[in-house]
C-alpha positions as CSV (number, residue, x, y, z in Angstrom):
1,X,-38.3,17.9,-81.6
2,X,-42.0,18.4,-82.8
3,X,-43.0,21.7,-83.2
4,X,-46.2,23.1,-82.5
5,X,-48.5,25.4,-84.3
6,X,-48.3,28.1,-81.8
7,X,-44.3,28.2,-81.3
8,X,-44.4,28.5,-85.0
9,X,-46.6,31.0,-84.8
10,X,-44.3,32.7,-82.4
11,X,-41.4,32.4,-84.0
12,X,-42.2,33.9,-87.2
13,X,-43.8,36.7,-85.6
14,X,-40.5,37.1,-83.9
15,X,-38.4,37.2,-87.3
16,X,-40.8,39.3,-88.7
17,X,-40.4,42.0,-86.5
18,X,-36.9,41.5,-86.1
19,X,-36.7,42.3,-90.2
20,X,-39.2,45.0,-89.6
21,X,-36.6,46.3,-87.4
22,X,-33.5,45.9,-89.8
23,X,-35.0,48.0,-92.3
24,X,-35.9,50.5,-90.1
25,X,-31.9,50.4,-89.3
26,X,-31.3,50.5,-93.3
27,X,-33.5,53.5,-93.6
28,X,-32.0,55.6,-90.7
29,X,-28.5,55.1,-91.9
30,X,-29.6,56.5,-95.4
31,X,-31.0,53.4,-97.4
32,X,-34.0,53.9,-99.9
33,X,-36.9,52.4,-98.2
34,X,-39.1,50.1,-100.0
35,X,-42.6,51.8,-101.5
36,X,-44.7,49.9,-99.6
37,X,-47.5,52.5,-100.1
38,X,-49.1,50.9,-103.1
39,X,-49.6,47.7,-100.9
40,X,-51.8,49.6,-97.8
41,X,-55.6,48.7,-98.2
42,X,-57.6,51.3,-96.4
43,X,-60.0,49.2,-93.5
44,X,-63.6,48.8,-94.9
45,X,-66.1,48.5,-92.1
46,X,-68.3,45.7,-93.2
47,X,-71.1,46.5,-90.5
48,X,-71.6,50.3,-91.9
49,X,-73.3,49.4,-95.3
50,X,-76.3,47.1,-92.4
51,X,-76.4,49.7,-89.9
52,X,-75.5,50.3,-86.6
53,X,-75.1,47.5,-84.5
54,X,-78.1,46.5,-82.4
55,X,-77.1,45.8,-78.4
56,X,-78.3,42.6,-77.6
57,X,-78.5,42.2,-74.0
58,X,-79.3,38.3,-73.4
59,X,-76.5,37.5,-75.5
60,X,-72.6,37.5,-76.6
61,X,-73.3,39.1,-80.4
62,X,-74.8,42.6,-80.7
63,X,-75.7,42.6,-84.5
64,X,-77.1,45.2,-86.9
65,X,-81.1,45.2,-87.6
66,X,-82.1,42.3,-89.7
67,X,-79.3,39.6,-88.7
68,X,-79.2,36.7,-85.9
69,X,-77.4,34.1,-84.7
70,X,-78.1,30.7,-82.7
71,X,-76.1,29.0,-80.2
72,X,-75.5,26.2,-80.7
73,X,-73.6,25.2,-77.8
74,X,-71.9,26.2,-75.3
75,X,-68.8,24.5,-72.9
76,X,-69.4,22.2,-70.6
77,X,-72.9,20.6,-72.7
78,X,-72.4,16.4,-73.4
79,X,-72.6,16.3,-76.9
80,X,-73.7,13.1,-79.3
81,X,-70.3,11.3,-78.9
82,X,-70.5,11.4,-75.1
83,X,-67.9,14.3,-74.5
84,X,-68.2,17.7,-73.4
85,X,-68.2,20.8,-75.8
86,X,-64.5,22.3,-74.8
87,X,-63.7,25.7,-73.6
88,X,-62.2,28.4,-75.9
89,X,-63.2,27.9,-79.4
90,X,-61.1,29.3,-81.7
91,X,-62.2,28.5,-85.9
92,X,-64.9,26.2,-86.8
93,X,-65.9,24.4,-90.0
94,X,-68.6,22.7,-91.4
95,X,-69.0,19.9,-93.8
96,X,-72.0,18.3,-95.1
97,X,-72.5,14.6,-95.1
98,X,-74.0,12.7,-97.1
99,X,-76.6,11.8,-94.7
100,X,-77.8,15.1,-95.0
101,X,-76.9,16.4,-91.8
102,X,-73.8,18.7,-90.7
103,X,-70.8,18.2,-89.1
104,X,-69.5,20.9,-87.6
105,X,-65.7,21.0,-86.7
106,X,-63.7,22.9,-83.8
107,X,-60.6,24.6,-82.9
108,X,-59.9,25.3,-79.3
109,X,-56.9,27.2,-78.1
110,X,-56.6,25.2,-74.3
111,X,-53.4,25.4,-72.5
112,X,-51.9,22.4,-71.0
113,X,-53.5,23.2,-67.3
114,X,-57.0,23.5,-68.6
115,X,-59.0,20.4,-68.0
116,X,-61.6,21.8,-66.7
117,X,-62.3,23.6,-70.3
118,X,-61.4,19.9,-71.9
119,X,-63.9,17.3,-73.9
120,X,-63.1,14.7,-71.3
121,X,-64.3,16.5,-68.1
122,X,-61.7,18.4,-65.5
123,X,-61.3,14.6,-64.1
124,X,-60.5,13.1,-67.4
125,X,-63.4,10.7,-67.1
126,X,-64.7,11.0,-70.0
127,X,-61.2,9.6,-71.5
128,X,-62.6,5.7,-72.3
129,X,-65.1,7.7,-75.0
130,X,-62.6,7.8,-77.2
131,X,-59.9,5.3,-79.5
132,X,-56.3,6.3,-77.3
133,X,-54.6,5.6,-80.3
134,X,-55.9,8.7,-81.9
135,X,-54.3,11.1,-79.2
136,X,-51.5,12.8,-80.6
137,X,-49.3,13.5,-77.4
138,X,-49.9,12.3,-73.7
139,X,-49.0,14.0,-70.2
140,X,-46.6,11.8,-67.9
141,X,-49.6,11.0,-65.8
142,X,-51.3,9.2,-68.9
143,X,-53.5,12.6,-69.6
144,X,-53.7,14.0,-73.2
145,X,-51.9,17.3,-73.7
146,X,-54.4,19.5,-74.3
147,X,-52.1,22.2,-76.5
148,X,-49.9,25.2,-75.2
149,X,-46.1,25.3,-73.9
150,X,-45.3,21.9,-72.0
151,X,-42.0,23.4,-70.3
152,X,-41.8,19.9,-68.2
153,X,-40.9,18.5,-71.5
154,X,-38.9,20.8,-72.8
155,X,-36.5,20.3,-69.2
156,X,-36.6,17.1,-69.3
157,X,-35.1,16.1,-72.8
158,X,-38.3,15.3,-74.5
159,X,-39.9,17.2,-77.4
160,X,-42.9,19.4,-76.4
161,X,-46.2,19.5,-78.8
């Protein structure tokens, strides 16, 4: 069974709080608790030391006085390789190249229904755009999974992704 990044995720969130809980337990029934004091950080508001924000009302970012951003795209726009900019981004990276220019790299957090959010189009016909061999895990109607839970899988014997 493959395991994904976000049942991981899950899952250790789960045993966290589940060992949050048992010391709670150990406390109540008399147990030193653990100083944890010495390991809070008060929050430092990074935007204070700029100023207050400034509402921007064409755009997504309302930023202090002095600072801007630039789209630089947005879901649904074709982009160099042929496919569409996906729905949801999540992290992004960018590397230079030697060329000179940047590549920038993205995350998306798509669930398995959303192909209307995907690269290859809600149809998947933007699917021949691409080397197949490079998909990682494929629906049983020959569409890539696109992330999330795949249940289907899970009741059917096969390992989920």
């Amino acid at each position: 069974m493959s395991l994904s990044r976000r049942h991981f995720l899950q899952q250790a969130v789960a045993t966290s709080v589940a060992f949050t809980g048992l010391a709670a337990c150990q406390t109540a029934r008399g147990a030193t608790a653990l100083p944890l004091d010495n390991l809070k950080q008060p929050y430092l508001n990074m935007i204070d030391p700029h100023g207050p924000l400034r509402r921007d009302l064409a755009g997504p970012f309302d930023l202090p006085d002095g600072f801007s951003y630039r789209v630089l795209s947005t879901m649904g726009e074709e982009m160099s390789d042929g496919l569409l900019a996906a729905g949801d981004f999540d992290g992004m990276g960018c590397f230079a190249r030697p060329d000179g220019l940047i590549t920038l790299v993205r995350n998306h957090e798509l669930r398995q229904d959303e192909y209307a959010k995907s690269a290859f189009g809600p149809d998947a016909s933007r699917l021949d755009r691409i080397d197949r061999s490079r998909v990682w895990d494929w629906t049983e109607d020959g569409r890539p999974h696109l992330g999330g839970h795949q249940p289907s899988h899970r009741q059917s014997g096969h390992s989920g992704g």
